[in-house]
MARTIMAR-89809 format. One record per residue (C-alpha): x, y, z; residue in one letter. Coordinates in steps of 0.5 Angstrom, whole numbers, always signed. Example, Ala and Ser with C-alpha at 12.3 -4.5 7.8 and 13.67 -1.06 7.14 Angstrom:
BEGIN
      u      v      w  res
    +25     -9    +16    A
    +27     -2    +14    S
! end
This chain:
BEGIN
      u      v      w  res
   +422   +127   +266    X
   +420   +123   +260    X
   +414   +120   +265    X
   +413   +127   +266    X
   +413   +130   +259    X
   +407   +125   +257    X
   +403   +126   +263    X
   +404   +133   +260    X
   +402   +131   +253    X
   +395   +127   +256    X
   +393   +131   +261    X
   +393   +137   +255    X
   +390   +133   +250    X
   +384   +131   +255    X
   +383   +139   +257    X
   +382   +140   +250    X
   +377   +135   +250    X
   +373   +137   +255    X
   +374   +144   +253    X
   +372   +142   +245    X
   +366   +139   +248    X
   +363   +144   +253    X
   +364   +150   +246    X
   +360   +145   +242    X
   +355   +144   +247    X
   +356   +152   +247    X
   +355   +153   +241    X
   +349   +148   +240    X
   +345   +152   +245    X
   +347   +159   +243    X
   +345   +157   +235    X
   +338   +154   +238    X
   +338   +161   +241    X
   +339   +164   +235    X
   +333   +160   +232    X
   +328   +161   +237    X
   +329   +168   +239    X
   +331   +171   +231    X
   +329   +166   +226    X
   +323   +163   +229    X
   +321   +169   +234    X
   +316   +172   +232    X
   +312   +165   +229    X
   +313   +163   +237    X
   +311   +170   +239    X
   +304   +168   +235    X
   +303   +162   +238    X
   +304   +164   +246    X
   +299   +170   +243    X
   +295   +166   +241    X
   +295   +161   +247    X
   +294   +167   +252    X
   +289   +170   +249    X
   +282   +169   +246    X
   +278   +172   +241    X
   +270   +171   +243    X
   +264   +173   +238    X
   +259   +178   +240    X
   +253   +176   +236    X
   +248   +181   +232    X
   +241   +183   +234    X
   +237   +181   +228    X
   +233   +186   +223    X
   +225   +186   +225    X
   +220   +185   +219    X
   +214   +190   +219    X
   +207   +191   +214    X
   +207   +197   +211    X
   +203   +200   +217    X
   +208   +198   +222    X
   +205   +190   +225    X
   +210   +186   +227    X
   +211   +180   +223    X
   +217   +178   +226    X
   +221   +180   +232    X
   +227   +177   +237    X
   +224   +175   +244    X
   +229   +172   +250    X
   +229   +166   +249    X
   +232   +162   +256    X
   +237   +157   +257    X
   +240   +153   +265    X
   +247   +153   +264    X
   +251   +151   +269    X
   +259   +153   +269    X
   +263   +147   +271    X
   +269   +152   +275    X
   +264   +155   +279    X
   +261   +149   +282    X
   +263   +147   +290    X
   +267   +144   +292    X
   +264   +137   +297    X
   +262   +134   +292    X
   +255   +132   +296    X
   +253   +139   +295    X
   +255   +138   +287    X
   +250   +132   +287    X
   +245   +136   +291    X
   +244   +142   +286    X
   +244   +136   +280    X
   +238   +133   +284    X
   +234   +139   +286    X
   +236   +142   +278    X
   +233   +135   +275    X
   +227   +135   +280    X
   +226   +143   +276    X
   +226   +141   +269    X
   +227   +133   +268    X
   +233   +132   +265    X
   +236   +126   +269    X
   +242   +127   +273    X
   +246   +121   +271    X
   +244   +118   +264    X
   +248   +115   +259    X
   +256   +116   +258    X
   +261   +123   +257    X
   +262   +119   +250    X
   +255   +119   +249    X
   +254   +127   +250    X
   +260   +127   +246    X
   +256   +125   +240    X
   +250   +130   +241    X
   +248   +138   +240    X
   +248   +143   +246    X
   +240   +141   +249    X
   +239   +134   +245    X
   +235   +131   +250    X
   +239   +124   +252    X
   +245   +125   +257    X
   +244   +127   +265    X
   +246   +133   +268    X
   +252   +129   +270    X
   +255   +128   +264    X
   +255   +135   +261    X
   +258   +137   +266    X
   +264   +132   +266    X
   +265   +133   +259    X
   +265   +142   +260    X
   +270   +140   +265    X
   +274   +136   +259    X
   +275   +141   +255    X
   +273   +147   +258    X
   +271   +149   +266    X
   +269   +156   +265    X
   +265   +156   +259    X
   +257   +154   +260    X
   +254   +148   +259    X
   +247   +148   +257    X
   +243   +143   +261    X
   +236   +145   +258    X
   +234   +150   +252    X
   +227   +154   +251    X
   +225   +154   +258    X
   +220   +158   +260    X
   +220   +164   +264    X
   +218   +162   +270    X
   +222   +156   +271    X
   +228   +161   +269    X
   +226   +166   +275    X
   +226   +160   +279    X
   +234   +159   +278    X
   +235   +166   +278    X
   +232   +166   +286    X
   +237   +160   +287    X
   +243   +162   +283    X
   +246   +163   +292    X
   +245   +157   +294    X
   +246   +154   +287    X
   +253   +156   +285    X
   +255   +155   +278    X
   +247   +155   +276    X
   +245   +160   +272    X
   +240   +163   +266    X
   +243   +164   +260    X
   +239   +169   +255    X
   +239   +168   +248    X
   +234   +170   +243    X
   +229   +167   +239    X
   +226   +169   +233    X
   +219   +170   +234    X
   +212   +171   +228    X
   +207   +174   +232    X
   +202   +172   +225    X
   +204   +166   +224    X
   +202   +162   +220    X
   +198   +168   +216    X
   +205   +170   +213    X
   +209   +164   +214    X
   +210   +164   +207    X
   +212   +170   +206    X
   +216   +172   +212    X
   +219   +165   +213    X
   +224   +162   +218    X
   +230   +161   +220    X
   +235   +156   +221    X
   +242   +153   +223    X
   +248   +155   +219    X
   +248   +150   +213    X
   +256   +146   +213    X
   +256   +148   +206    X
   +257   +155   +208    X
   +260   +154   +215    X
   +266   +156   +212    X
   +264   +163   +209    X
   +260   +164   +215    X
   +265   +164   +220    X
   +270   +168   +216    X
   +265   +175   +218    X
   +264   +172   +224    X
   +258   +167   +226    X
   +258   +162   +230    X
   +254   +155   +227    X
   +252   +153   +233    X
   +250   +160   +236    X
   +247   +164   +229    X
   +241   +163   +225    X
   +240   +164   +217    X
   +234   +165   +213    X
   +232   +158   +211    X
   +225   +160   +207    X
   +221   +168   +205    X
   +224   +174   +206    X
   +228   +171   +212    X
   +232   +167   +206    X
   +232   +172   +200    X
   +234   +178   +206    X
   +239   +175   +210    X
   +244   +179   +208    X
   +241   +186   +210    X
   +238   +182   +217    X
   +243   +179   +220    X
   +247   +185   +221    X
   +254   +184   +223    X
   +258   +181   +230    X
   +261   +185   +235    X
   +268   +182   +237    X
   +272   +181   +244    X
   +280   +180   +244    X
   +281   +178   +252    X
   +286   +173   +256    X
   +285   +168   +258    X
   +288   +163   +263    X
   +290   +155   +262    X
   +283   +153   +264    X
   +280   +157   +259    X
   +277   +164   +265    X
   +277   +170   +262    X
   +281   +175   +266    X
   +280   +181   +262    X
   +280   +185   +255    X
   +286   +186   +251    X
   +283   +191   +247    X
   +276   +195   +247    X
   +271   +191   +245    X
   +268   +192   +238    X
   +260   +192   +238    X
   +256   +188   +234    X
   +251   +192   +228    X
   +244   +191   +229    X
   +241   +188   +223    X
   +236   +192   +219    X
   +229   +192   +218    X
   +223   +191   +213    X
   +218   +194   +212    X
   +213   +190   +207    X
   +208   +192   +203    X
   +204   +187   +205    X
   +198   +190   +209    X
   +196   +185   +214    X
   +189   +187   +215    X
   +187   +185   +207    X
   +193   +179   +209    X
   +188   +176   +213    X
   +182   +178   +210    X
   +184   +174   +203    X
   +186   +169   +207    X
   +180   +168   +211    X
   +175   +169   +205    X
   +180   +163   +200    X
   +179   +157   +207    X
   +171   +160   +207    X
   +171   +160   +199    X
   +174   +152   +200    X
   +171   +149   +205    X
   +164   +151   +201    X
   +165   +148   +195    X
   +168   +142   +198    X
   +163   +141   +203    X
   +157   +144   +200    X
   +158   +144   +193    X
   +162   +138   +192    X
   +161   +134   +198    X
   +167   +131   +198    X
   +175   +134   +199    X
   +176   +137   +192    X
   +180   +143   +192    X
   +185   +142   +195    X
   +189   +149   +195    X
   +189   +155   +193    X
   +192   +161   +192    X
   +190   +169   +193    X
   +196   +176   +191    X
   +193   +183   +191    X
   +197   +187   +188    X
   +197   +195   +186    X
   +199   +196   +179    X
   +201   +202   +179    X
   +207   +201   +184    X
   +208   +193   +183    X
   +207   +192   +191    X
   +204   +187   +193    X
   +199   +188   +198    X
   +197   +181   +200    X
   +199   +174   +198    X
   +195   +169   +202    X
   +195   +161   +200    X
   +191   +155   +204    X
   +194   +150   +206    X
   +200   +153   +209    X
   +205   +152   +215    X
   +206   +154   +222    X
   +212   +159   +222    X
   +213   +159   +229    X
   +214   +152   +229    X
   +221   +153   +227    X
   +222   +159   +232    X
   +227   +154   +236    X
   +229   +148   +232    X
   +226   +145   +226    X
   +222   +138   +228    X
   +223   +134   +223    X
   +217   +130   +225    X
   +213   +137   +223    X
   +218   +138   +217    X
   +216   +131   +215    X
   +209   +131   +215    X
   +210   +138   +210    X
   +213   +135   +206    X
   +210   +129   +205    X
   +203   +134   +204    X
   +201   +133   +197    X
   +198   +140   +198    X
   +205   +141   +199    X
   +203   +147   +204    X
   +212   +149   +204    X
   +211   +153   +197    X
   +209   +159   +196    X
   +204   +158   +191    X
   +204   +165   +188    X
   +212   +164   +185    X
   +213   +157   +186    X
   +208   +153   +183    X
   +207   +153   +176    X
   +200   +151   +172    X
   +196   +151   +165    X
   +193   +158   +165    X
   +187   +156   +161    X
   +183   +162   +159    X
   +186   +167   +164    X
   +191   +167   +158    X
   +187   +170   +153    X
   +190   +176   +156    X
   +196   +175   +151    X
   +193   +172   +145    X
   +188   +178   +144    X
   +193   +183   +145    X
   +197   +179   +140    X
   +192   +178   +135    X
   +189   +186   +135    X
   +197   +188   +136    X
   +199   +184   +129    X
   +193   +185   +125    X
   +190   +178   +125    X
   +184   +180   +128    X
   +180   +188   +130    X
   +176   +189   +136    X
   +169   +189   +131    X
   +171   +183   +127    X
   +166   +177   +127    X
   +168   +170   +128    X
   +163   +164   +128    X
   +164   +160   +135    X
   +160   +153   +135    X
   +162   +149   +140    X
   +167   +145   +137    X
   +171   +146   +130    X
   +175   +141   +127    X
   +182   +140   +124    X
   +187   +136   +120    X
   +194   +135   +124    X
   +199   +133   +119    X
   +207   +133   +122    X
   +210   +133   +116    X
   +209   +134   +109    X
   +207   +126   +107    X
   +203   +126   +113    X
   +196   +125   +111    X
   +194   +127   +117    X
   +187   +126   +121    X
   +181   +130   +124    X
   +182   +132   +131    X
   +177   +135   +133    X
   +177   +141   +139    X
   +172   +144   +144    X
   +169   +150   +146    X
   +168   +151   +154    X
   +160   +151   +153    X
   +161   +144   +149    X
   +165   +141   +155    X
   +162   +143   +161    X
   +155   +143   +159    X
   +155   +140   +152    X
   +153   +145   +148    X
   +152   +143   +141    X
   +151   +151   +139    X
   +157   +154   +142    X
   +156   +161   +143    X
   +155   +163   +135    X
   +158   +169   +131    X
   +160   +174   +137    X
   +165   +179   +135    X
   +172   +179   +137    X
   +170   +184   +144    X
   +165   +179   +146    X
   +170   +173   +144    X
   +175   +176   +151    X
   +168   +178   +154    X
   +166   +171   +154    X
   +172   +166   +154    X
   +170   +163   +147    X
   +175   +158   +146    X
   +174   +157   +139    X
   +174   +164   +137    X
   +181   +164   +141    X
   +183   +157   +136    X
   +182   +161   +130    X
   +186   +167   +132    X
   +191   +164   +134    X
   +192   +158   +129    X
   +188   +160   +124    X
   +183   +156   +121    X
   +182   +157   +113    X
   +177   +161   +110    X
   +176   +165   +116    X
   +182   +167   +120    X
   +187   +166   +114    X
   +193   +168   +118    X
   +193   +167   +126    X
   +197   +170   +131    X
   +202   +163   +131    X
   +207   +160   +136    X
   +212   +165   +136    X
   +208   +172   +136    X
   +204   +169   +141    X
   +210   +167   +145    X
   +213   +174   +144    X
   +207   +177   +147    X
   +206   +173   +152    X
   +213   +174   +155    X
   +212   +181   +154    X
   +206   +180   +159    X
   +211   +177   +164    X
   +211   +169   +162    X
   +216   +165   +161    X
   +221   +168   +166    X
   +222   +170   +174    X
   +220   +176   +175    X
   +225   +177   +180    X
   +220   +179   +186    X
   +225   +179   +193    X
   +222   +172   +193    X
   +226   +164   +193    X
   +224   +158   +189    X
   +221   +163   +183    X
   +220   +158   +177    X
   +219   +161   +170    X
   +213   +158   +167    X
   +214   +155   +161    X
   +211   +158   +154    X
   +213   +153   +148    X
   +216   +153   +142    X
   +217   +148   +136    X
   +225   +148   +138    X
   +223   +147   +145    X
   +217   +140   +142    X
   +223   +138   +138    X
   +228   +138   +145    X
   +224   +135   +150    X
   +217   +132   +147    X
   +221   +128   +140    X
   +215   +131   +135    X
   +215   +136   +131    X
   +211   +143   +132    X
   +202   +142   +129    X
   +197   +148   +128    X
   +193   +144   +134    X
   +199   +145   +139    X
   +198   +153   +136    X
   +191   +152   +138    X
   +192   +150   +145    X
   +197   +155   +147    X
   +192   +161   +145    X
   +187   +159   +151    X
   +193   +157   +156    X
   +194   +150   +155    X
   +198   +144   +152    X
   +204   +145   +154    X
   +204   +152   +157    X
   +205   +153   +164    X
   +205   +159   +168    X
   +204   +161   +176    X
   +200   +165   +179    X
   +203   +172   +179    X
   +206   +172   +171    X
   +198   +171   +171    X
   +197   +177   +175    X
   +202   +181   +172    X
   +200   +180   +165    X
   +193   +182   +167    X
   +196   +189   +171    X
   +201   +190   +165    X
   +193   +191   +161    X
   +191   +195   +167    X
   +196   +199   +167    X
   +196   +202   +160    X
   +202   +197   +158    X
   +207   +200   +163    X
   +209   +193   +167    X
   +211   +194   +174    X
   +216   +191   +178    X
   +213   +187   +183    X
   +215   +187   +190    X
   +214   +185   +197    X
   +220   +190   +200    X
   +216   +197   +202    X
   +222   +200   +206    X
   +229   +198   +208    X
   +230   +202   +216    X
   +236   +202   +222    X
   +234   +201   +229    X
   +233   +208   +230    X
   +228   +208   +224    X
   +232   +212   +219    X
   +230   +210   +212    X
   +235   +206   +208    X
   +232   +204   +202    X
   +225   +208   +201    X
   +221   +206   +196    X
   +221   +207   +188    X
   +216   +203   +184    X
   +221   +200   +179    X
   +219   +200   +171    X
   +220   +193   +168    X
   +218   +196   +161    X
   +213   +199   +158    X
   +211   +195   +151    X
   +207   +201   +148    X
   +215   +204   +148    X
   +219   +200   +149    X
   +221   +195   +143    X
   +220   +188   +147    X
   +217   +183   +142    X
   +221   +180   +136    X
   +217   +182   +129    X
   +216   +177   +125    X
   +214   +176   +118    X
   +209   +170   +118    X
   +206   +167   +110    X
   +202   +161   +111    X
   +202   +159   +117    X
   +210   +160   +117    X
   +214   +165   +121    X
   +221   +168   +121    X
   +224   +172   +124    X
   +225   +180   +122    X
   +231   +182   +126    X
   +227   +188   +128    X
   +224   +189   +135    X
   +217   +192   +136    X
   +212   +195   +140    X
   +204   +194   +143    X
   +199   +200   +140    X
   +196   +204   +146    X
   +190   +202   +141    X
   +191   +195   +142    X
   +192   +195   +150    X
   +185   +200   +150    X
   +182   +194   +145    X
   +184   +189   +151    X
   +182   +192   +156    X
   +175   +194   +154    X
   +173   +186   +152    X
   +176   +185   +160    X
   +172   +190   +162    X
   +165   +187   +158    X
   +167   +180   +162    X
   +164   +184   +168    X
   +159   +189   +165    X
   +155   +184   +160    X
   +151   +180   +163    X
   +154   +174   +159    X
   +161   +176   +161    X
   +164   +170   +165    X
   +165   +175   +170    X
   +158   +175   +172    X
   +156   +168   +172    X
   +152   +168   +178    X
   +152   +176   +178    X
   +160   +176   +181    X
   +161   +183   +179    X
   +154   +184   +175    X
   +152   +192   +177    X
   +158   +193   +182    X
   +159   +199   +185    X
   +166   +201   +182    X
   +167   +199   +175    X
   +172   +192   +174    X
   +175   +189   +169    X
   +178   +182   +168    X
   +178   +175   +165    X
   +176   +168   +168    X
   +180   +161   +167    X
   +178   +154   +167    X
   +185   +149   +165    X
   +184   +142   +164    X
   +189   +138   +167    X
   +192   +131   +168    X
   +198   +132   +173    X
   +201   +126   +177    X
   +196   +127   +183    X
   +190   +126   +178    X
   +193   +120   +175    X
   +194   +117   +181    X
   +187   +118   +182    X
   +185   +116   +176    X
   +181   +122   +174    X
   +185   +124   +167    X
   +179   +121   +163    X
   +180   +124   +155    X
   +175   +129   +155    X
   +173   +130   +162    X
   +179   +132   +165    X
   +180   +135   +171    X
   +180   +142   +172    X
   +183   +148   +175    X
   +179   +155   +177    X
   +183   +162   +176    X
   +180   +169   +175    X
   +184   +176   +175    X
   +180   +182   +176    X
   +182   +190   +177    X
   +179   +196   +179    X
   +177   +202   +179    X
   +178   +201   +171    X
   +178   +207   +169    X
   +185   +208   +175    X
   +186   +202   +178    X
   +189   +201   +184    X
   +188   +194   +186    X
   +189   +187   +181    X
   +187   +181   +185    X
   +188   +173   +182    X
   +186   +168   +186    X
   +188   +159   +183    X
   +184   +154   +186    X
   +187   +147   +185    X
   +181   +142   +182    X
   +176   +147   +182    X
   +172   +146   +176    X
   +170   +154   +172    X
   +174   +159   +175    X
   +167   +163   +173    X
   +164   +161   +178    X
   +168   +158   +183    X
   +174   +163   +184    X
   +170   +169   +181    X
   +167   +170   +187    X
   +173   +170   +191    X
   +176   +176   +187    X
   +170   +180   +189    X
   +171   +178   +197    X
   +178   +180   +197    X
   +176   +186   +193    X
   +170   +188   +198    X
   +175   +187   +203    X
   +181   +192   +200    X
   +175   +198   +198    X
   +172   +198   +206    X
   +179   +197   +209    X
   +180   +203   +205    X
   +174   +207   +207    X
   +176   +205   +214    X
   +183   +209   +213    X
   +180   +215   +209    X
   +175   +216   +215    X
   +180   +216   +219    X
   +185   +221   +215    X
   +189   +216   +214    X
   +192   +216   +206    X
   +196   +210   +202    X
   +193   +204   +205    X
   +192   +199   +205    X
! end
């Protein structure tokens, strides 16, 4: 009995064991169970989502770029890939070796070249690896995305793969599309390019949509400064897929990409190409047969209405070809534009900056006659060179600095252009004169306009700041002051450095279009115009988005846009109050424009440019002595023989303007006679196009 209670006892405690496990066991799965199902389940639902299905986006056709007149300046042509889908290739492999032989005979990629690691390393279409690396890589991760063997090929040899797309399984034509800029480089400057997704902005791009190595953004012109309204937006496929990547069906009804929207300009591509032909004609003249040497190295012309603010051509030499960027952007091309000294890349109208010279007269006059310095009728003594003592501070003795007229410089006048009134000083570009109202000079022009008026004024005209054109790479141009000398030049502020300001040199820089915007600010009875390349904003089904409104800057006989200044012997502060412009004294400036090209001495007819026109222009000329880095490699920044830009500004009909033109020659010597014959080219070419148009009862164009 004993023996039996204890094999009793064992047997129960042994039980207990084994049950005690099996209930641990129980309750270890049941809480794993608990875990994965309750807690964890809808983390885990996620992720078997996640796995079973995919989520493909659609790209989005971009806008289209028009002229104002409907020519297309940038398009989306197919653009045709061979690609081959790992999955649905045979299975013998000598049928697989045949296809890659007879597709490397096609297109002359090799069929075996380099490593899977090596493609690993390069893009999708980077000439390196053969056919049968790409496709072994395609097959490592995924067999039924397409492997892109060659890109960019033609439509012929895209037609010979579709023709054996039966006998060549698993080969097939991929079609993508391409920018395309049917003017080129014509408007290349102004339409732009595109390119790859920087990796800056991957992250941003990819969070609406976008795929890096698929979608192009706007790398220059409108392409960069409207991207956002021509990318449109990108459809969206939620589908399923299976382990090795095949799509097997939707999930949910696909989301459809939006189109970008398109742009009109307001560029007519007619004046485009005329003002681009004349500005290359015009240089390869002057550098060939004036000079007979390669002088003019550039060169820029914009039309604008000044009435509107749009620009109606924006034309410049060098430039580059556009297209050239269409697929990819070749760094050897790029390269070499980078590396022009001509520097073909910038938009020369916005994003290079020069010393106005005269055409900057524009502002000290309506400065001068606006603050009393100077009345239209004043005389001034305008010899050939005046002297002045430059003292820096009050125990400076000082010296005699002596400072030249044009005549005196260009054709060593010794009589400069003697007492002429204040109207004839803008008429004939008189330097002297401008010194004198400007700076003052004792015993004539007691108090001149001064450094900070002038500064207001010509700020007033559009200098000095972007003008906020839809335009990347827009500089500010620079007008002085003494604080700005102080900062960046460690000396104090002379009446010398006030001198060369009023004629658009020292330290005072501008670009082509504050020129042009100062001189159609005048023209415009004073009301500044904001400039723009934008005419119309479309959808694909030509509903207008954003029509056009010319837009208002300010007007300065109005609006109080320049700080009054009290100014006493050569010392100016300020007031605290705004001022505006008399309507008098814009009328006065444009007058003294006018008189540039109706008297025969104005610098506007120096070899009869504008003498007797048929339409009455107004305008001014420009010569900017100047020493850059070019010149100074050169060796060419001699102390009174300074190289010289050309610049000339001009509009018409006086009266009711509806065309102001500026043209810069880079190294051209007198704007007078070297640019001025150009305004008149681009203006003969903008009134026969309109005659053209009113003969065929078209209206607004150009």
């Amino acid at each position: 009995m004993t023996v039996r209670t204890g094999l009793s006892r064992f047997q129960n405690w042994r039980n207990l064991v084994v049950y005690g496990l099996l209930a641990s066991v129980a309750v270890i799965f049941v809480a794993r169970l608990f875990n994965l199902q309750i807690l964890m389940g809808k983390i885990y639902a996620l992720q078997a989502e996640s796995i079973r299905t995919e989520t493909i986006s659609v790209a989005a056709p971009r806008g289209i770029i028009y002229d104002r007149n409907g020519i297309l300046l940038a398009r989306n042509t197919a653009s045709y890939s061979i690609v081959i889908t790992p999955a649905f290739l045979p299975d013998d492999d000598g049928d697989i070796q045949r296809i890659y032989r007879e597709l490397s005979a096609l297109t002359g990629v090799p069929v075996n070249h380099g490593t899977v690691d090596d493609a690993k390393l390069l893009q999708a279409c980077t000439p390196g690896p053969g056919i049968t690396q790409l496709v072994d890589l395609g097959i490592s991760n995924a067999p039924y995305d397409p492997v892109k063997i060659q890109c960019y090929v033609d439509e012929q040899v895209a037609l010979v793969i579709r023709e054996h797309e039966v006998e060549w399984p698993g080969v097939s034509v991929e079609i993508e599309p391409m920018r395309d800029y049917p003017t080129g480089s014509l408007t290349a400057t102004l339409v732009g390019f595109l390119g790859p997704i920087p990796a800056s902005l991957e992250h941003e791009y990819r969070a609406q949509g976008f795929l890096p190595n698929r979608d192009k953004v706007g790398y220059a012109g409108v392409e960069y400064s409207m991207n956002d309204t021509l990318i449109g937006t990108p459809g969206e496929r939620t589908v399923e897929v299976d382990v090795a990547g095949q799509v097997l069906s939707n999930l949910v009804a696909p989301v459809a990409p939006v189109p970008g929207y398109n742009i009109v300009l307001t560029i007519d591509t007619r004046l485009q190409q005329a003002a681009s032909t004349i500005l290359k004609r015009d240089i390869d003249y002057w550098n060939n047969v004036f000079y007979g040497k390669y002088q003019i190295s550039s060169g820029v012309v914009i039309a604008m209405n000044p009435k509107t603010g749009e620009i109606l051509a924006m034309a410049q030499y060098p430039t580059f070809e556009n297209n050239r960027m269409a697929r990819i952007i070749p760094e050897y091309y790029y390269r070499q534009l980078e590396q022009d000294p001509a520097h073909p890349l910038l938009n020369f109208a916005i994003s290079t900056e020069y010393p106005p010279g005269s055409v900057f007269k524009i502002a000290t006059a309506t400065g001068a006659l606006n603050e009393g310095v100077v009345t239209p009728t004043t005389v001034i003594d305008a010899p050939a060179m005046i002297g002045l003592k430059t003292t820096f501070s009050p125990t400076d003795p000082g010296r005699i600095q002596y400072y030249y007229d044009w005549t005196y410089t260009f054709y060593h006048s010794t009589t400069g252009l003697g007492k002429i009134s204040f109207l004839m000083c803008i008429a004939r570009s008189s330097d002297v004169c401008f010194y004198k109202v400007g700076g003052g000079y004792p015993g004539e022009v007691d108090q001149g306009l001064g450094i900070y008026r002038l500064q207001q004024y010509a700020q007033a005209l559009g200098y000095n700041q972007p003008s906020g054109i839809e335009l990347p790479g827009e500089l500010s141009g620079l007008i002085p002051d003494p604080t700005w000398k102080r900062i960046y030049q460690g000396e104090n502020w002379s009446t010398g450095d006030t001198y060369l300001a009023s004629v658009g040199q020292g330290y005072v820089l501008g670009t082509p279009l504050q020129v042009l915007m100062s001189a159609a600010t005048i023209a415009n009875d004073g009301r500044q115009m904001q400039p723009t390349v934008i005419h119309e904003i479309v959808d694909g089904e030509g509903n207008v988005i954003q029509p056009f409104t010319p837009r208002l800057r300010w007007d300065i006989t109005t609006d109080p846009v320049i700080k009054d200044f009290n100014c006493v012997n050569g010392e100016c502060t300020p007031t605290g109050t705004m001022k505006t412009v008399s309507p008098d004294a814009v009328k006065e400036v444009q007058t003294g424009m006018r008189m540039a090209a109706s008297d025969p001495n104005g610098t506007l007819n120096y070899d009869f440019s504008f003498l007797n026109y048929p339409i009455a222009v107004a305008g001014k000329t420009g010569t900017a002595e100047y020493c850059d880095d070019v010149a100074n490699a050169k060796g060419v920044c001699n102390p009174g023989n300074w190289p010289a830009h050309g610049w000339t500004v001009a509009y018409a009909p006086y009266d009711n303007p509806e065309i102001a033109i500026i043209v810069f020659l880079y190294n051209a010597g007198e704007g007078g006679r070297v640019a001025a014959p150009t305004v008149k080219a681009v203006m003969n070419a903008y009134f026969e196009l309109k005659a053209v148009d009113a003969a065929q009862g078209l209206t607004g164009n150009p």
